[in-house]
C-alpha positions as CSV (number, residue, x, y, z in Angstrom):
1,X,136.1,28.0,119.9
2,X,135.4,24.6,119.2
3,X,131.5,24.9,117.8
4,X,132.8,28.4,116.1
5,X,134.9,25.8,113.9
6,X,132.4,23.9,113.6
7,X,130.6,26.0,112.2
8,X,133.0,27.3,109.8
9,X,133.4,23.8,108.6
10,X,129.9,22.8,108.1
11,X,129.4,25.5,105.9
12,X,131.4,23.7,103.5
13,X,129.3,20.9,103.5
14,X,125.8,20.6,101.2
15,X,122.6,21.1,102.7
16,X,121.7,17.4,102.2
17,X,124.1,15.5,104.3
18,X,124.9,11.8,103.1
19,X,126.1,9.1,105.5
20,X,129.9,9.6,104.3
21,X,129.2,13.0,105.4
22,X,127.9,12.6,108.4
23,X,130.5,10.2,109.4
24,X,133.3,12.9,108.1
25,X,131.9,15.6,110.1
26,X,132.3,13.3,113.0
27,X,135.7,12.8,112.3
28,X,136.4,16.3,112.0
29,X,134.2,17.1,115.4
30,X,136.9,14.7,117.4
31,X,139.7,16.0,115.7
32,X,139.1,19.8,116.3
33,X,138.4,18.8,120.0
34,X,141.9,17.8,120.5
35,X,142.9,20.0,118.7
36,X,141.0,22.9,121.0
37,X,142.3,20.9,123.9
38,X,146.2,21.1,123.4
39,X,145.2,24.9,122.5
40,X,143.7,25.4,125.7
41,X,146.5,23.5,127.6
42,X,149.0,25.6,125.8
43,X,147.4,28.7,126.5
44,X,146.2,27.7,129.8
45,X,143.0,29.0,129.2
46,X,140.0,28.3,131.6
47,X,136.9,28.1,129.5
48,X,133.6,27.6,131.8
49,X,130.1,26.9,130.6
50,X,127.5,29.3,130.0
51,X,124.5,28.8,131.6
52,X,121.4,30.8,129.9
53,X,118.4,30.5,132.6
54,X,115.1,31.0,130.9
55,X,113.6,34.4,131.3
56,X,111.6,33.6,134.4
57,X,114.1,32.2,136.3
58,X,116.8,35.1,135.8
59,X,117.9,37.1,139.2
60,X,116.4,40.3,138.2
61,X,112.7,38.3,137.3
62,X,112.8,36.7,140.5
63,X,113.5,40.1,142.3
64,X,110.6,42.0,140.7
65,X,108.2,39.0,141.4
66,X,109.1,38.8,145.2
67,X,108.9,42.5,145.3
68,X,105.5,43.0,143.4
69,X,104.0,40.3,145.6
70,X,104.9,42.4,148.7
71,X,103.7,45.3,147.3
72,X,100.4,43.8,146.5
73,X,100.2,42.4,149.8
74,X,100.9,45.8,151.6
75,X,97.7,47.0,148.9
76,X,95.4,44.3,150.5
77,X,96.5,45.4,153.9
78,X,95.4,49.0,153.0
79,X,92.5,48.4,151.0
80,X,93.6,49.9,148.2
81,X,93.7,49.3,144.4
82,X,96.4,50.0,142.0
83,X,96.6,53.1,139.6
84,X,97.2,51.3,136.2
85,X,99.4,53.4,133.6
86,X,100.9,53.0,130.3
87,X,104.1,54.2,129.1
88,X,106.4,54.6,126.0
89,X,109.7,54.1,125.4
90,X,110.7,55.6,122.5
91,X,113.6,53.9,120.6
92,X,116.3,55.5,118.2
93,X,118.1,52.1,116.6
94,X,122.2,52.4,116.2
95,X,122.5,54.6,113.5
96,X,126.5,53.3,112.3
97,X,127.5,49.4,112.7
98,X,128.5,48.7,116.6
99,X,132.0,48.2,117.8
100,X,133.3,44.7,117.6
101,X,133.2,42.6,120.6
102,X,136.1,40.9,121.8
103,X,134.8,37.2,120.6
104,X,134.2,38.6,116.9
105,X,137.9,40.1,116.7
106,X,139.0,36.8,117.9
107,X,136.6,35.2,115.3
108,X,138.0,37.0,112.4
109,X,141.7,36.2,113.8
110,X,140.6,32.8,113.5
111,X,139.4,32.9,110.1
112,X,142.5,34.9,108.7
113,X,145.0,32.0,110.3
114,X,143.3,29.1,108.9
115,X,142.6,30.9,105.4
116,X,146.7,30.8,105.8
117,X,146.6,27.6,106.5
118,X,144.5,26.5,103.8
119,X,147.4,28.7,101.3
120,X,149.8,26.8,102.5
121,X,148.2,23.4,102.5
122,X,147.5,24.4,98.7
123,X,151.3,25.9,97.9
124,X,152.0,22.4,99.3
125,X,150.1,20.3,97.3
126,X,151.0,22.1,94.1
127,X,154.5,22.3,94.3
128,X,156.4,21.1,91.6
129,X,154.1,21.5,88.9
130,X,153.5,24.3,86.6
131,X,150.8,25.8,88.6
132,X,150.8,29.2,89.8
133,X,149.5,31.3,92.7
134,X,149.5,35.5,92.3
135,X,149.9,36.7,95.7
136,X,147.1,39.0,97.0
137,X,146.9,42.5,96.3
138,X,144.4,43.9,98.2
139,X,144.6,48.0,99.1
140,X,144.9,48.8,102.9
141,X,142.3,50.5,104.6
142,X,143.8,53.6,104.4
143,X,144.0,53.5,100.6
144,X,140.5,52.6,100.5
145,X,140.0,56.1,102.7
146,X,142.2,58.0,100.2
147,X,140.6,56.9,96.6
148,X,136.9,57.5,98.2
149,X,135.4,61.1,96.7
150,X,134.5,61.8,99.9
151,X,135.4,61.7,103.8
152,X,134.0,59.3,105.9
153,X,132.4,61.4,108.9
154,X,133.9,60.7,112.5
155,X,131.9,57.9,114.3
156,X,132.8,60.0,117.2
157,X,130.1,63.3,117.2
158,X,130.1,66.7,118.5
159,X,126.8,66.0,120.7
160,X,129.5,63.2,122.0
161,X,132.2,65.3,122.6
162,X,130.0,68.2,124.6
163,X,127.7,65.2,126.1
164,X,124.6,67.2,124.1
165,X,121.9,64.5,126.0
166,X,119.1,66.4,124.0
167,X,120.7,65.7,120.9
168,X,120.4,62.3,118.8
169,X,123.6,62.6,117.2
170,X,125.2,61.0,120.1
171,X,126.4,57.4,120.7
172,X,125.8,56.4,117.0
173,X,126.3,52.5,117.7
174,X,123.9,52.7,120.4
175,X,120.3,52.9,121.4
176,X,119.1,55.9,122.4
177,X,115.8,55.7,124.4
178,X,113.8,59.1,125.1
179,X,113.0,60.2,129.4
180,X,111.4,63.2,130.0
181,X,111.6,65.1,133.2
182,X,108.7,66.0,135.2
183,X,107.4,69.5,136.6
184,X,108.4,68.5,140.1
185,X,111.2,67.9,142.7
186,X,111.3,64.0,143.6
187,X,111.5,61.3,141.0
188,X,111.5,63.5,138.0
189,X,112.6,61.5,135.3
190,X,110.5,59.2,133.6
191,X,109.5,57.4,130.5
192,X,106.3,59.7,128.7
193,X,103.6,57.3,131.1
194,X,100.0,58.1,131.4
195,X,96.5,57.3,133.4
196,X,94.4,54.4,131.7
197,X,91.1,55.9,130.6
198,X,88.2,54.1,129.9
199,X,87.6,53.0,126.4
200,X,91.3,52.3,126.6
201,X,93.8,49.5,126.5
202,X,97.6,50.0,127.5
203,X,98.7,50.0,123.9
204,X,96.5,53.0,123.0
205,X,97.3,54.7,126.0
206,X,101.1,54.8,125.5
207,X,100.4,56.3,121.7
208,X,98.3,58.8,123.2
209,X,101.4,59.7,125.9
210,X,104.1,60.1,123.6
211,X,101.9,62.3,121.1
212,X,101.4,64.2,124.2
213,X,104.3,64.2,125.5
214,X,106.3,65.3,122.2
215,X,104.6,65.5,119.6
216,X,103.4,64.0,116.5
217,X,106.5,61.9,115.9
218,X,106.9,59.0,112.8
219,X,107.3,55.8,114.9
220,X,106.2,52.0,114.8
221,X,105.3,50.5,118.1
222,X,106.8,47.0,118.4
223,X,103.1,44.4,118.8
224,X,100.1,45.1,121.2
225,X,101.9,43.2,124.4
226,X,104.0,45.6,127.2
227,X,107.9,44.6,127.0
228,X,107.6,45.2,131.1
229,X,106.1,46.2,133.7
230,X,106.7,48.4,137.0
231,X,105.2,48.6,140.4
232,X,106.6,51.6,142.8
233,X,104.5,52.9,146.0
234,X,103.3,56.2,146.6
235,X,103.7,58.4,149.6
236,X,101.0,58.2,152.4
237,X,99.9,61.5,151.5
238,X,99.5,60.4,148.0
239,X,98.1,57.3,149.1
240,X,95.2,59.3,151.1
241,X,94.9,62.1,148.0
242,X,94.7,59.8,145.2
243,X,93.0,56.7,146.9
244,X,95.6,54.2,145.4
245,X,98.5,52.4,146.9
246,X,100.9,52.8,144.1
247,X,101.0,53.0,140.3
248,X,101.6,50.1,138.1
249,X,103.5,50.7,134.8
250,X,103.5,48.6,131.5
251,X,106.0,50.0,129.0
252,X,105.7,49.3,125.4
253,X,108.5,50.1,123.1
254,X,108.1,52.1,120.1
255,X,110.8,52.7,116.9
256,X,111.7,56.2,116.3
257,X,111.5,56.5,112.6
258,X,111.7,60.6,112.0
259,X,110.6,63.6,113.7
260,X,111.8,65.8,116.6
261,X,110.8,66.2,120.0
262,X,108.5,69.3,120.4
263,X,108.5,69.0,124.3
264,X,105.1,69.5,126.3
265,X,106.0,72.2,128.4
266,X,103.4,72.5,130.6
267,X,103.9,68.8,131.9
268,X,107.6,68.5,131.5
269,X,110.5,71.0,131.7
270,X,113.3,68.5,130.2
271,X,114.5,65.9,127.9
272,X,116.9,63.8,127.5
273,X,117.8,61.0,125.1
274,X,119.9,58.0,127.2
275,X,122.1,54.4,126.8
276,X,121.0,51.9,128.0
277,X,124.2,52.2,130.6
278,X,123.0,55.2,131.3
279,X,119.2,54.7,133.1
280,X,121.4,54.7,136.3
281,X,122.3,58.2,136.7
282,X,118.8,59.2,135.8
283,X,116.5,56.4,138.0
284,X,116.8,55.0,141.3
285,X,118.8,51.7,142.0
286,X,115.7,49.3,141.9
287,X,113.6,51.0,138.9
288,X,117.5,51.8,137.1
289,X,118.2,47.6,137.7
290,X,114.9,46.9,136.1
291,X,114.9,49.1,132.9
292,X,118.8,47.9,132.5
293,X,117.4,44.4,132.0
294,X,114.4,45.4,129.4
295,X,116.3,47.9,127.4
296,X,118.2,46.6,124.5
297,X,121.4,47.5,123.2
């Protein structure tokens, strides 16, 4: 709460800072402090730290490196190389504005009490004298709704309200990322992934697995370097078939821009655009854990 004000205060200031500044800012600093301080005793609020780790020494980083390493290990024991693919995960941005989080209501709570403060402070200061204030007169929302020549639509869909996962008119102030389900019976779902062919690199590869995949869709892929990647094992009897110990995925993400999904049926039977919250009902716990942590909002 205390650096939100902040904040709000140095705005006020100019961008080149003079010594009196400087020095009033500090002034201010201690005073909001206390300030903050009998807030927090009057509230009894706990407020702890937050602690951001740097990427590489996050929980779920850590996890995946102790878990490739065994993996790779277990190759070496085998003999065995790696099958390398590429992937694509197609991204549909938040279409509407998202839901305010708890923090920005309380920011704009904020801002509304000490813009009443500042009236008052102001009322204050001019009383006596000939000036005048008019009061505010701003229309309510709903009066904004009712002199609009149109109505807004519902932020809430129909592809919402029937759970229509093919349909991108669902979760408008979300990300929607496309899986697509495989021709067979065990670990069905997946991103559109691919073999690395010679002449390739991983970047070309995923392009060439989405086109395949659905179609010749207008989408921008976001730089030549994977967002991730993904180690699983293969059966023994895969592991004998193909010669490889396991598959390695790097997944690049890719902006939908237009287009619809014109599903390859001859490798895939379904489709289905998902949340982020939702990669658990469709992948198991350690590969669901692992795209939850790559997978924007």
């Amino acid at each position: 709460l205390e650096q939100i004000m902040m904040m709000i205060v140095l705005r006020k200031f100019s961008t080149s800072f003079t010594v009196k500044n400087i020095v009033a800012t500090r002034q201010i600093s201690a005073l909001l402090s206390t300030v903050v301080t009998h807030v927090h005793d009057a509230d009894k609020l706990k407020l702890k730290r937050l602690i951001i780790k740097p990427k590489y020494r996050r929980p779920i980083v850590q996890k995946q490196r102790e878990r490739n390493a065994q993996l790779d290990e277990k190759a070496k024991t085998l003999s065995m190389s790696w099958r390398y693919l590429g992937a694509t995960i197609l991204h549909r941005y938040p279409v509407v504005t998202p839901d305010p989080t708890e923090w920005e209501t309380q920011m704009w709570e904020m801002q509304d009490k000490m813009d009443d403060m500042k009236r008052k402070w102001l009322l204050d200061q001019i009383g006596g004298t000939d000036s005048q204030i008019f009061p505010d007169n701003n229309p309510t929302y709903e009066e904004i709704i009712e002199s609009m020549p149109f109505k807004p639509a519902s932020r809430i869909t129909e592809a919402d309200l029937t759970n229509d996962r093919r349909s991108l008119d669902r979760k408008l102030p979300h990300s929607l990322f496309l899986i697509v389900k495989r021709n067979r019976s065990d670990h069905e779902w997946q991103f559109p992934q691919g073999k690395l062919l010679d002449g390739e690199n991983f970047r070309t590869t995923a392009e060439r697995v989405i086109d395949r995949a659905v179609g010749k869709t207008k989408r921008w892929f976001l730089g030549n370097a994977p967002i991730g990647h993904y180690c699983y094992e293969y059966p023994s009897a895969m592991q004998q078939q193909r010669g490889n110990a396991g598959a390695k995925v790097f997944f690049y993400r890719a902006q939908l821009y237009t287009g619809t999904v014109k599903l390859n049926t001859k490798l895939y039977k379904d489709y289905a655009w998902i949340a982020r919250d939702e990669v658990y009902e469709y992948f198991d716990k350690d590969t669901a854990e692992y795209l939850h942590y790559i997978l924007p909002e």
